[in-house]
Structures are given as C-alpha cells and as structure tokens.
N, C-alpha and C positions, 0 to 999 in steps of 0.2 A: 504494500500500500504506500503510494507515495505520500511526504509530506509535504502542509501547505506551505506554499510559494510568499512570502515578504512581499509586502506590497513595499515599493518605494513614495516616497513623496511626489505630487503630482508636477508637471509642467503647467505653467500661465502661457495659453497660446491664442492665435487670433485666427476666422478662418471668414468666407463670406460666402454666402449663402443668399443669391440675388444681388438686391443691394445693398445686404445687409450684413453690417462688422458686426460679427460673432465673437466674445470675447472667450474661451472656455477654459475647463483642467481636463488635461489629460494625465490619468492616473496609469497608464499604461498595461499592461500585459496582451498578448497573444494569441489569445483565443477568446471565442462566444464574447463579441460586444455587446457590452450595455451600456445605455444612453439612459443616466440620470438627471431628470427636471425636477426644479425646483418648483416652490408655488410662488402666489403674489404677493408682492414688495417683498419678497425675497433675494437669495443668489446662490449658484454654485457650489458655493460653501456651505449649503444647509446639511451636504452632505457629508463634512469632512468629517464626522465623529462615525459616522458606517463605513464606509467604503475600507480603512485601512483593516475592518475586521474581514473584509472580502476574501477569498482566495488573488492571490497575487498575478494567478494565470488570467481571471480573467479582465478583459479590456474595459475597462471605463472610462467614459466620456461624459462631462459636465459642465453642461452649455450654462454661458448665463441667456434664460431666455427676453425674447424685446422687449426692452424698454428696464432692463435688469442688469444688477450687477454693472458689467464697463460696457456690455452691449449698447450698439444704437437705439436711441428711441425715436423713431419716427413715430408720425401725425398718425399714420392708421397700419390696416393689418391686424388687429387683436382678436378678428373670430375667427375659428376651430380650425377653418381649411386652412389660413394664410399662417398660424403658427403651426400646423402640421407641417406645412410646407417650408418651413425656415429650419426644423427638425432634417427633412429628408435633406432637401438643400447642403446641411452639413453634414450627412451623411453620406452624401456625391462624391465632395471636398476629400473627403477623408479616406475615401476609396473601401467604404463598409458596404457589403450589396445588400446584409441584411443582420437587423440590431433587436435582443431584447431591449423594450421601452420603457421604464421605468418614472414615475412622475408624484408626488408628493403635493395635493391640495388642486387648488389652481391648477400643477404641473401633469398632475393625473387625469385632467380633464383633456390638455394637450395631449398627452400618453396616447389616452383613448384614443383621440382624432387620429392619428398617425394608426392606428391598429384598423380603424375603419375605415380613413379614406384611403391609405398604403397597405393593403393586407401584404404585396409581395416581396414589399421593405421588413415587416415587425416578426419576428421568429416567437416572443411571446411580449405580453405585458403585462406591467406589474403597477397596482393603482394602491400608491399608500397615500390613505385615510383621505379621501378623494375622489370624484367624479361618479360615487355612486349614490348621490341625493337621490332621494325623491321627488314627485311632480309637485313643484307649488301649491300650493291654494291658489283656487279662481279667486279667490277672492283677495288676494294680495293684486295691489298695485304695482305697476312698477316703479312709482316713487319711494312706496314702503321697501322693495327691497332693494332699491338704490341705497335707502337713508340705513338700512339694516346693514350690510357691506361697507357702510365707510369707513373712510381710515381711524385707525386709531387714534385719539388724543395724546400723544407721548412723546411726539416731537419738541424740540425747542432746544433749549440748553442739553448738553453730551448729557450731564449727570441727570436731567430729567429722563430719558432716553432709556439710558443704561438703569437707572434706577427703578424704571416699571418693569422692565424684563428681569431683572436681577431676584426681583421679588415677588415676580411669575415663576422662574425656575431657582428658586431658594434649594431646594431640595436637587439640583445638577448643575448648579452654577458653577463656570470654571475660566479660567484665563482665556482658554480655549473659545469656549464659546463665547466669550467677549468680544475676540477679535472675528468670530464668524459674524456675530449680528453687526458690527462696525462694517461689514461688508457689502450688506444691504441700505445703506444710506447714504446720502449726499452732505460732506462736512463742509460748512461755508470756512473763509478765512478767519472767522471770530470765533468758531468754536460749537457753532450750533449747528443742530440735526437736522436733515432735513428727509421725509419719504423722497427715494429716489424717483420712485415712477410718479410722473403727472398725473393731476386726478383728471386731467379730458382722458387720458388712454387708461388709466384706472376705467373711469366710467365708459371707455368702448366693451373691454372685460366684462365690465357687470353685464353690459346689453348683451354680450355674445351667451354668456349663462343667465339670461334671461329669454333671448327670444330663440333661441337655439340650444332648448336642455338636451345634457348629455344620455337621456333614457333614450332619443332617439337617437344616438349612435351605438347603442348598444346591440343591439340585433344584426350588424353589420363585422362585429368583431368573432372571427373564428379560430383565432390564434390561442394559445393554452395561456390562460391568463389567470392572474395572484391577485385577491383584494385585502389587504393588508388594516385591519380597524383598529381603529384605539377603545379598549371599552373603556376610559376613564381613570383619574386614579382614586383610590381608597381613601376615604369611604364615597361612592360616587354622589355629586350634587344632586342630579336631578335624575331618577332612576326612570322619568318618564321620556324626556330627550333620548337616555340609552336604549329604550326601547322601541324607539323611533325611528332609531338609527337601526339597529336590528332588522327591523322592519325595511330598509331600505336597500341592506344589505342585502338579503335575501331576494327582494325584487331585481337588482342586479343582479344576483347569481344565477337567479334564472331569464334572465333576458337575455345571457350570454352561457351557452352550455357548456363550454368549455373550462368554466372559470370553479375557481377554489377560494376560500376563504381562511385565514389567518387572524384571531381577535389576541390583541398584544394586549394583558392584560397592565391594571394599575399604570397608566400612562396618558396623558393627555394628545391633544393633535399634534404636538412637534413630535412624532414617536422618536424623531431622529436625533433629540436630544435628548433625553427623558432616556429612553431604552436601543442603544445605537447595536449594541451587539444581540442585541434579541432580533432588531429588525435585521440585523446583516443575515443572522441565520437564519431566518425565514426567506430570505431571498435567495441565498446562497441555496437552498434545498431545493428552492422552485426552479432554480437555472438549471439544477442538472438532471433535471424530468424533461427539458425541452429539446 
C-alpha cells in the first residue's frame, strides 16, 4: 500500500479565461484534477486549511472566482452559464480535458452549473454546504430576498472586521485563518476594510439565485456527485432551520440520482474552517469512487 504523497505549498498564478485575469493557486500534483470554488465575498484561500490534508497526488486548482480574490471584476457575467464558463475557460488554459468540480456556498452553485451545462468537462462534483436550497416561497419578494442576502455589517476599521469573525470562530481561531479572511477584502491606505466584490455585481448574484434557482439544474447533472452539509454545531440553534435543511437535502439527492450525501456533524457553514480534515476526508473518499 503506498503512502500519502506531501502536499507542497501552493503556486500564486495568473491565467485568462476570455477576457478575463484569473488570479488562482495551484496546489499541484498529477493526477485526477480538482477545481476548488470558493463562495461569495470570499477567495481561494477558503481552502487552505483542507487541501494540505488532500493526498499530494492529487491536482488542485483554486481559482479566485469574478469579481474575487485578485481576479477581474467586470460590470456583468454573474449568472450560472457565464461563471460556468470562466470555470471551463481555465480549464482550456491549463490543458485539463476533464476536472472533478468542487464549490463551497455560492461556489457550489457555480460547481453545479459547470456539471450541467459541461457534463463532458466534470468527471464528478462535489457541493459543500451549497446549491442544494430549496424552492423559495411564492410569496417572498424579490426585494425581501435581496435585503435577506446583504452584506454583512462588519466592515470599517481592520479590528472591527477581524473582530466579528474572530468571535464567530472563537472556538478555530488561528493566525492562519487571519491571514485567509484578510484575503477576501479590499484594505484602503488608512487601514480600513473594505467587501471586495461590488454590491451592483453582489446584486447580479443575488438575481442569478433568484431568477434562475439551482433545483433547475439539477436534473441535468449525471456525473457521480458528493453533497457535503453542515448539521450545525452543538447544541444546534434552531432544530427547525436543520430540519429544513434536511429537507432540502434530500430533495436534491433525489433530483440528481447519482449523488451521495455526507452530514459533517457539530460545525457551522465554513465546514472548511471549523472541520478542514473531516471535510478533506470526505472528499478524498468520494475522488476515489470516481
């Protein structure tokens, strides 16, 4: 039985994809590529606490996607097809004919799209805690869930910033993930925080998981796919939201027959910092069934 392979540190590389500067990490190894996404106002680095527990053989790649991380933010492009396609795009570039998909929130929703409009690009995909909602209520707005989506209040001064995260993950706070979440922002020369992505292309986003939910791409994906869920951590808040999510869960698993479920227990929506070696090995299990 051989042993696992060292992952080394990643390369910061740059590639384009249309007209678009792709900034990303390439974590390198040689076989079965996987293309991890981040979610929104996120970056590349949501991954760096999983990926080193990967096997070292296999290939990953970690785009920052548009309008994220050092990528370009153009004006438009944020629904399902035009970020599936900035996906495959770098995919070209990089001389991959065909990549497990891998996508975290927001990123899982891109995942998806790339699995249903590219079935002969995606070998499988893997959706952590992500693109498997439920159908809205008729009766939600779509200003209600504009105004439900918005950004965070936590911007401003570095220490107001760091200070609401720091004391959201009390319990996995580390140097480490300091410099991950300083990743995701834009620092002015005075010192203060600022959300990198623009709220006009924030709000093209919302509209794209608004008027184009992901339950209709789901019946289009045939590829052997991992739904990855956070049931919350202990003792959970609201046992009726988990149940909802359950519920949702499930609806996906059956919308797409191919697909599997994984519930990370005692852990919130960043499972990737919260539980980075639990999720690597649930991934690491699912790649080598494909």
């Amino acid at each position: 039985m051989s042993s696992k392979v060292v992952r080394s540190d990643p390369q910061s590389l740059w590639l384009k994809s249309g007209d678009l500067n792709i900034h990303y990490q390439d974590w390198g190894g040689t076989r079965q590529p996987l293309v991890a996404l981040h979610g929104a106002a996120s970056s590349s680095h949501w991954y760096d606490l999983v990926i080193p527990h990967l096997d070292g053989d296999i290939r990953v790649v970690a785009p920052d996607q548009r309008a994220h991380g050092k990528t370009d933010q153009p004006s438009t492009g944020y629904d399902w097809r035009t970020l599936a396609g900035d996906v495959v795009g770098a995919l070209d570039q990089l001389g991959i004919e065909k990549a497990a998909v891998m996508g975290h929130s927001w990123g899982a929703s891109t995942a998806l799209a790339v699995a249903a409009y590219h079935p002969d690009r995606t070998q499988g995909l893997i959706m952590v805690d992500g693109g498997f909602g439920g159908r809205r209520s008729p009766e939600m707005t779509w200003e209600e869930f504009r105004d439900r989506l918005s950004p965070r209040d936590i911007y401003g001064p570095r220490e107001r910033y760091l200070g609401a995260l720091r004391q959201q993950f009390e319990h996995c706070w580390s140097d480490k993930l300091e410099q991950m979440v300083m990743s995701m922002v834009r620092v002015d020369p005075d010192g203060s925080v600022h959300e990198r992505l623009e709220l006009s292309n924030q709000q093209q986003m919302l509209w794209a998981m608004w008027s184009e939910p992901t339950s209709d791409l789901m019946p289009l994906v045939k590829c052997p796919t991992l739904m990855v869920a956070a049931a919350g951590r202990r003792p959970v808040a609201n046992p009726e939201m988990l149940e909802r999510r359950r519920a949702n869960v499930e609806a996906a698993q059956a919308a797409m027959p191919n697909a599997r479920v994984a519930w990370i227990q005692d852990t919130g929506h960043d499972i990737g910092y919260e539980k980075p070696e639990e999720l690597a090995a649930v991934i690491g299990e699912f790649l080598t069934t494909i």
